[in-house]
PLY file of the C-alpha trace (Angstrom):
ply
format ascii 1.0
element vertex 264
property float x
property float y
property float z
element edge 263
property int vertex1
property int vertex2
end_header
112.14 88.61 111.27
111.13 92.17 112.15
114.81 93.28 113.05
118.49 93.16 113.30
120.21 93.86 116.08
123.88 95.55 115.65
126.59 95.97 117.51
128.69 99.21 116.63
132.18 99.16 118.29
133.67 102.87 118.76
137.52 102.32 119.42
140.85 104.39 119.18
143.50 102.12 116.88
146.81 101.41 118.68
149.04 102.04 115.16
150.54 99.22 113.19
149.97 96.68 116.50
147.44 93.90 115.34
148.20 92.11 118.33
147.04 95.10 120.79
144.38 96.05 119.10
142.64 92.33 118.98
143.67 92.39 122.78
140.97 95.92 122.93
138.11 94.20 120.99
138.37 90.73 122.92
137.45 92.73 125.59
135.45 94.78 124.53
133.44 91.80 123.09
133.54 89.54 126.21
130.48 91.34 127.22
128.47 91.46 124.47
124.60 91.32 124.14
123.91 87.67 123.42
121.34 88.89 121.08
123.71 90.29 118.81
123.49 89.25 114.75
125.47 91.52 113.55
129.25 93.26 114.86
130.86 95.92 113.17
134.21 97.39 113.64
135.52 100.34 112.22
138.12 100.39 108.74
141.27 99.05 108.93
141.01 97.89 113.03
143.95 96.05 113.16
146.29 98.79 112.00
144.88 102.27 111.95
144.76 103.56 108.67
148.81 103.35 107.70
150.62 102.32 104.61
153.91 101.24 105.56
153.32 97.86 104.39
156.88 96.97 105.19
156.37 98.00 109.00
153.71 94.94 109.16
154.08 91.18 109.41
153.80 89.23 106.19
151.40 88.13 104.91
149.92 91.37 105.31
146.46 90.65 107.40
146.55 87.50 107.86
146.39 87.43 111.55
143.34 90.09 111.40
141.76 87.39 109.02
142.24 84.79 111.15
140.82 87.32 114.45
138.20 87.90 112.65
136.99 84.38 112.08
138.01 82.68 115.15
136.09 85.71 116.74
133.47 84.71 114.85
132.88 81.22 115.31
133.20 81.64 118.92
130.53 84.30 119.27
128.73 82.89 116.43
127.58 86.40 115.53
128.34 88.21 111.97
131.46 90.16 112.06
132.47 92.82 109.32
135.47 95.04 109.67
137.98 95.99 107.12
141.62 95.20 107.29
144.71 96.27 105.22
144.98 92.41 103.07
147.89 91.56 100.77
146.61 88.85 97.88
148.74 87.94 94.92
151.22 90.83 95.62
148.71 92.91 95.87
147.24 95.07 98.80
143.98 95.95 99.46
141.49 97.75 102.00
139.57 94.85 102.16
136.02 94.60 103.98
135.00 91.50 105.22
131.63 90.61 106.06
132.48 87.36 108.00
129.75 84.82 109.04
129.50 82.64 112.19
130.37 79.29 110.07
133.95 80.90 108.85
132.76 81.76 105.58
132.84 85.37 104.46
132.06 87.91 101.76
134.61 90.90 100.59
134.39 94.39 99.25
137.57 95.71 98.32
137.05 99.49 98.86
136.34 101.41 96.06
137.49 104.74 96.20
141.58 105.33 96.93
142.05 108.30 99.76
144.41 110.09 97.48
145.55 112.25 99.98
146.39 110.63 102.46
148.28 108.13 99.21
146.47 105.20 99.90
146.21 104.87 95.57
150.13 104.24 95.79
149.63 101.14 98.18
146.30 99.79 97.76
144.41 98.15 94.23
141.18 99.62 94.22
138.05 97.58 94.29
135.59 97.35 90.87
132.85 96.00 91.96
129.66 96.36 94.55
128.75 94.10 97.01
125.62 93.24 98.57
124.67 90.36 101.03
121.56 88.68 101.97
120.63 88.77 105.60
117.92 87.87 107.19
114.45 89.76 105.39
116.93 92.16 104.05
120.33 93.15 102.14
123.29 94.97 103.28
125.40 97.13 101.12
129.10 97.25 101.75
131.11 100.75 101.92
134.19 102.18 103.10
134.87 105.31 104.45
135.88 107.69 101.17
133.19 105.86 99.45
130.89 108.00 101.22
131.71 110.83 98.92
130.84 108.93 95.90
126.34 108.46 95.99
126.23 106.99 92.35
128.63 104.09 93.66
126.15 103.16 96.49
122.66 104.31 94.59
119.96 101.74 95.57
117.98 100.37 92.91
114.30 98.97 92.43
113.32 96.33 90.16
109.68 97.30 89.06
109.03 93.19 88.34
110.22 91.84 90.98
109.20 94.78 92.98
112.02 95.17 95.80
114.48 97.16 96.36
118.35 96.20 95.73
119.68 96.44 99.53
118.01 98.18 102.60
121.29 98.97 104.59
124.00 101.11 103.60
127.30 100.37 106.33
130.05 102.88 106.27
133.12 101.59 108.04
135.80 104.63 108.82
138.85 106.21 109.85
137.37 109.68 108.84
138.83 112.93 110.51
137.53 114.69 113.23
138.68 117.78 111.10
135.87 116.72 108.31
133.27 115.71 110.40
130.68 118.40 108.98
131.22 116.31 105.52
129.86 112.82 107.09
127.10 114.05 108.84
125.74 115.56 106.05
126.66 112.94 103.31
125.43 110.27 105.94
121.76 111.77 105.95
121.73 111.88 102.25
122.72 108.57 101.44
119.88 107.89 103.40
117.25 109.85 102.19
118.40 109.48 98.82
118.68 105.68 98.87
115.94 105.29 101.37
117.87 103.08 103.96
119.04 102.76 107.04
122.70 103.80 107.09
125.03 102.66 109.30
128.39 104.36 110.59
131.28 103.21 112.58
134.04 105.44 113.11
137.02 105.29 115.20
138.60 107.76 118.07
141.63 109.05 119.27
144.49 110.34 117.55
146.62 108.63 115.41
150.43 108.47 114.39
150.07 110.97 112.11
148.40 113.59 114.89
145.44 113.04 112.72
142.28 113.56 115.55
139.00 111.32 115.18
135.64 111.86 117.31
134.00 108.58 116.01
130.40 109.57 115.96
129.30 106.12 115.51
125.54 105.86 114.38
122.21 104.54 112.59
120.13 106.83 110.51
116.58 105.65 109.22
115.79 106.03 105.52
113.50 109.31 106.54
117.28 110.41 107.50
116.76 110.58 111.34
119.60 109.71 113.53
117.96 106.97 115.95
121.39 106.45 117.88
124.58 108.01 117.94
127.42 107.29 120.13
129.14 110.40 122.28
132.29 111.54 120.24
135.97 110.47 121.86
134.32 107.86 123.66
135.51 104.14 123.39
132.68 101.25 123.62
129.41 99.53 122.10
126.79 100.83 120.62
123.86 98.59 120.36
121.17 99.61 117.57
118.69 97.67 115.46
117.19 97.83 111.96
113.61 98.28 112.22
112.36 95.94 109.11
108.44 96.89 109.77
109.65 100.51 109.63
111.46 99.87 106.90
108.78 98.23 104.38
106.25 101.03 106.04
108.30 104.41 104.48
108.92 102.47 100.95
105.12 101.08 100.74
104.34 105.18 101.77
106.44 107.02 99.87
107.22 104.81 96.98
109.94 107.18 95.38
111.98 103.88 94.05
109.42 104.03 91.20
110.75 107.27 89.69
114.37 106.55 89.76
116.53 106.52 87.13
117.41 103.35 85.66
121.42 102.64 85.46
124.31 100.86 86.07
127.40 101.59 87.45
0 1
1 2
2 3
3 4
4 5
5 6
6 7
7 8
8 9
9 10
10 11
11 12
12 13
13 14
14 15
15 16
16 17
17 18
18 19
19 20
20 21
21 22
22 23
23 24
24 25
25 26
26 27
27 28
28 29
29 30
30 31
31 32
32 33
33 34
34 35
35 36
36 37
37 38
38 39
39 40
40 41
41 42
42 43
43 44
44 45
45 46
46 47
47 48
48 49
49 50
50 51
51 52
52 53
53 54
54 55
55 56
56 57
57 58
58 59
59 60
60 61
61 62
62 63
63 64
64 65
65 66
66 67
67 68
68 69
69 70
70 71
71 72
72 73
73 74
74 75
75 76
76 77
77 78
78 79
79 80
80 81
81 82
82 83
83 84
84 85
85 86
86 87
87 88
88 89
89 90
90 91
91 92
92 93
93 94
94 95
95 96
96 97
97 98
98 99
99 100
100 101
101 102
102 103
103 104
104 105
105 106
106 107
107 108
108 109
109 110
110 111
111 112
112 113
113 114
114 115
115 116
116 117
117 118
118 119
119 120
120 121
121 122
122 123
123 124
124 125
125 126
126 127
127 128
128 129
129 130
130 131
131 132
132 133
133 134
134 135
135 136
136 137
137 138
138 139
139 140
140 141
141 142
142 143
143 144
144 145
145 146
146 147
147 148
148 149
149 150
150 151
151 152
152 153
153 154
154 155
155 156
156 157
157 158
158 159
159 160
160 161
161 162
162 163
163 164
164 165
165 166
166 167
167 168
168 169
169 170
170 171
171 172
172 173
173 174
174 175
175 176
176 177
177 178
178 179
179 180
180 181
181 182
182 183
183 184
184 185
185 186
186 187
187 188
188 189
189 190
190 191
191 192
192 193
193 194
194 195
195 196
196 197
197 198
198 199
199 200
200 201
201 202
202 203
203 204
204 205
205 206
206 207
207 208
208 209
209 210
210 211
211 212
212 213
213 214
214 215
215 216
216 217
217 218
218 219
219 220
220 221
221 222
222 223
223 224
224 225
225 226
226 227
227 228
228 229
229 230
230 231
231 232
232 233
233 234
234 235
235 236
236 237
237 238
238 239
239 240
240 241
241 242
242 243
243 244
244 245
245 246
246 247
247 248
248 249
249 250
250 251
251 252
252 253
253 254
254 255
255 256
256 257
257 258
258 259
259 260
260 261
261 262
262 263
């Protein structure tokens, strides 16, 4: 397969109404590109980005779960998306990469948004995860993670000669406030990983007043935006990972060879 075509879906997050917000996405997604593999919505889509656990139904995320696989089946497309999960009286900012079968993958973010307290609610994550797709891997992230390259640094195995994962995807609630942090850091992890990066944001203000311009986009390992969505504005953006491209800057500029070997 030469590509992978994605679906990035730029919404504002009615707060702490899973029900409403499903309502935005089934419509959204009605019209979707059959030729879709791959959907991805933005952090925490069912809730906005809150941590009154107590406000939401319990189980906490269970009905996003179960969105998010029914949704799947019926489009039979990949859908990841992260959604604030409660496991063994625990709570999480869980990432799901969820398949067209019902199966899925998790990555339980990472790195705790201490100011904005989400340490006090949510168990952090310990450990990285990276799927097979297609000709290539895909490298889970979340938002704050962003901020943290030795988390996400790619590796190449000189034997086996391949790289660990060729797409990074950051899913966000990031403010419009620090948007001069993402676009740089986004560029970076690109160049520095050499990937294609993937962002989905989300819009609109949120119950806090807290504004977000989205800026949805793909970035090629070179660190070129290809696409980006308009910022405040609701909808699809439809992008694809150039494989070809892909194996063409590593076999060119083979800078995997001269990193340093570690383990995080």
């Amino acid at each position: 397969m030469s590509s992978i075509k994605l679906a990035l879906i730029q919404t504002d997050i009615l707060w702490e109404n899973p029900k409403a917000n499903f309502g935005k996405f089934d419509a959204l997604l009605q019209d979707l590109n059959t030729d879709t593999d791959i959907v991805i919505l933005p952090e925490m889509f069912a809730t906005g980005f809150t941590m009154e656990v107590h406000q939401l139904a319990k189980p906490v995320g269970k009905s996003a779960f179960d969105w998010l696989q029914k949704t799947a089946i019926a489009l039979n497309k990949v859908i990841v998306g992260s959604i604030l999960f409660e496991a063994e009286n625990k709570y999480y900012n869980r990432m799901f990469w969820m398949r067209p079968d019902g199966s899925y993958s998790y990555y339980d973010k990472r790195h705790l948004f201490q100011m904005g307290d989400e340490h006090k609610v949510m168990t952090a994550g310990n450990k990285r995860v990276i799927i097979p797709y297609k000709d290539t891997h895909f490298m889970l992230q979340v938002c704050y993670d962003l901020r943290f390259p030795v988390w996400a640094k790619n590796r190449y195995d000189i034997h086996k000669k391949e790289h660990e994962y060729g797409v990074l995807i950051y899913i966000a609630n990031w403010p419009e406030i620090r948007k001069k942090a993402y676009m740089t850091l986004l560029k970076a992890r690109a160049i520095e990983n050499q990937a294609y990066v993937i962002w989905v944001n989300r819009v609109g203000r949120d119950a806090r007043g807290i504004d977000h311009s989205g800026d949805s986009q793909i970035i090629d390992p070179l660190g070129t935006v290809i696409k980006q969505m308009p910022e405040n504005k609701e909808g699809i953006l439809y992008a694809k990972i150039d494989l070809k491209k892909l194996k063409r800057i590593r076999k060119s500029f083979k800078v995997g060879l001269d990193w340093d070997a570690f383990k995080v």
